[in-house]
C-alpha positions as CSV (number, residue, x, y, z in Angstrom):
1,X,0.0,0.0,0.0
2,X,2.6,2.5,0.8
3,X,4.7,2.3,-2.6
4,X,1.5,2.3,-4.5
5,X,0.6,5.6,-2.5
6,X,4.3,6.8,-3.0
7,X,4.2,6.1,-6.6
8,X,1.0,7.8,-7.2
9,X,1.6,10.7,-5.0
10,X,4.8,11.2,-7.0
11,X,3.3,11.6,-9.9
12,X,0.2,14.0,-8.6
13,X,3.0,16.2,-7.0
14,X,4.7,15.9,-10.6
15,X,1.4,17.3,-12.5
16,X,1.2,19.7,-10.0
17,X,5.1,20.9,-10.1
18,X,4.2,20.8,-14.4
19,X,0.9,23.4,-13.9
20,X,3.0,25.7,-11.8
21,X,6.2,25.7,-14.8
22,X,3.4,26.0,-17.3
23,X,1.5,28.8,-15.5
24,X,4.3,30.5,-15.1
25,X,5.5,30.3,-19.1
26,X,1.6,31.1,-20.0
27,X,2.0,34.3,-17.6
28,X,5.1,35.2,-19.1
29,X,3.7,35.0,-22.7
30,X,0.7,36.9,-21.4
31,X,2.2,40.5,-22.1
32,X,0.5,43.5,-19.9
33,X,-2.5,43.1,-19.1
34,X,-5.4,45.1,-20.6
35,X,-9.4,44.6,-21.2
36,X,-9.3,44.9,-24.8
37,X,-10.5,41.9,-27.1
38,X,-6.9,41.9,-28.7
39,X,-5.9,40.8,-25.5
40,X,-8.5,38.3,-24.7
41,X,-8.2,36.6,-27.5
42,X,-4.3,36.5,-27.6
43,X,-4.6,34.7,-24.3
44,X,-7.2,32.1,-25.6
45,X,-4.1,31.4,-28.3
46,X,-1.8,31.3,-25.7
47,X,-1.4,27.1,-25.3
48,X,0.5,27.5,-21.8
49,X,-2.7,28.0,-20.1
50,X,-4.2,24.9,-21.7
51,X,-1.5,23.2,-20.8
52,X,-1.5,24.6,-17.4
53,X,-5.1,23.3,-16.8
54,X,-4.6,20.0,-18.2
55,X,-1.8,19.5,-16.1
56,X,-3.9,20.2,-12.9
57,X,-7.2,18.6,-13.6
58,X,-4.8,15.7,-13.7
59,X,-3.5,16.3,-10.7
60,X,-7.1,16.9,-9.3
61,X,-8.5,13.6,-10.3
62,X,-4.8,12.0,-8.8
63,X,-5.9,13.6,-5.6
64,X,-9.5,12.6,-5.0
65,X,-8.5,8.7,-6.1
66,X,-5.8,9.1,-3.4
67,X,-7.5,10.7,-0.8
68,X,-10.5,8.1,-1.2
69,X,-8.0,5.1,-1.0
70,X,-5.2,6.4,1.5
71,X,-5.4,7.5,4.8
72,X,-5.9,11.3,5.0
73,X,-2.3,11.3,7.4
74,X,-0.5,9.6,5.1
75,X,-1.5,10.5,1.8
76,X,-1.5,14.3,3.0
77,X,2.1,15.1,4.1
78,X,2.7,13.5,0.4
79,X,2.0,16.2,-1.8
80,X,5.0,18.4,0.1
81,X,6.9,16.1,-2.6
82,X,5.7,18.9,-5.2
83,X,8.2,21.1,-3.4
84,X,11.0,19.0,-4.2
85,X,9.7,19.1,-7.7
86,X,9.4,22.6,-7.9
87,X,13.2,23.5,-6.6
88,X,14.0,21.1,-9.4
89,X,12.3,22.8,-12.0
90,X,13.3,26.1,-10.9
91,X,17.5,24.8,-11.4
92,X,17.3,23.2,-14.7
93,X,14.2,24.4,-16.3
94,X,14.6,28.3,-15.1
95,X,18.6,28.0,-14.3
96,X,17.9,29.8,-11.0
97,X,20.5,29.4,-8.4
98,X,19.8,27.5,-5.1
99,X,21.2,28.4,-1.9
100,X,22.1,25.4,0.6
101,X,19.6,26.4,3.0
102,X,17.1,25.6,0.6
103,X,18.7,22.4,0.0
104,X,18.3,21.6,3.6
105,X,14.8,22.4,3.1
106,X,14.6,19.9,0.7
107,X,16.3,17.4,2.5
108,X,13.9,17.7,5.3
109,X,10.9,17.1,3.2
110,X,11.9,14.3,1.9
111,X,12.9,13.2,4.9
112,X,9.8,13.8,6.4
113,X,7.7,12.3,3.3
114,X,10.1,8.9,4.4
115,X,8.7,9.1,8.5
116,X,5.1,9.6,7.2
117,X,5.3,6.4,4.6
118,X,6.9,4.3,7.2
């Protein structure tokens, strides 16, 4: 049971780490904002948002088939996992620089994701 929740909860925290890179892509295609119908419309051509919304209706329907079939305790603390994801994301997909103390952050997490599973 726990490496099928671990598996799953991996990739929910995944989806959910891939809306947040795509929403921020789709929000820097956006351009300044504006109520014109020039501006509407070039945001309902923008295909980050779409994949921004696939990505967490995904991740939605991940969620309610783990929270039906996993304990609440367990299966919450999982999605912290999405953290991990996102300081991954933001080194090799944005080339940010991370400080160690953020690595320690990370390190906790996942050390923390390992007490919950066990």
């Amino acid at each position: 049971m726990i490496y099928k929740l671990l598996l799953i909860s991996v990739i929910q925290c995944l989806l959910l780490c891939g809306g947040q890179v795509l929403l921020k892509f789709a929000l820097k295609a956006m351009g300044n904002f504006s109520w014109s119908i020039n501006f509407i419309l070039h945001q309902l051509t923008n295909w980050w948002w779409l994949g921004c919304g696939i990505c967490y209706a995904l991740a939605t329907v991940l969620w309610m088939y783990i929270i039906k079939n996993f304990p609440f305790s367990m299966a919450y603390p999982m999605i912290s996992l999405s953290y991990v994801f996102g300081m991954l994301a933001a080194m090799f997909i944005f080339h940010e620089t991370i400080p160690l103390t953020r690595w320690v952050g990370v390190a906790l997490i996942i050390l923390g994701c390992i007490f919950v599973a066990k």
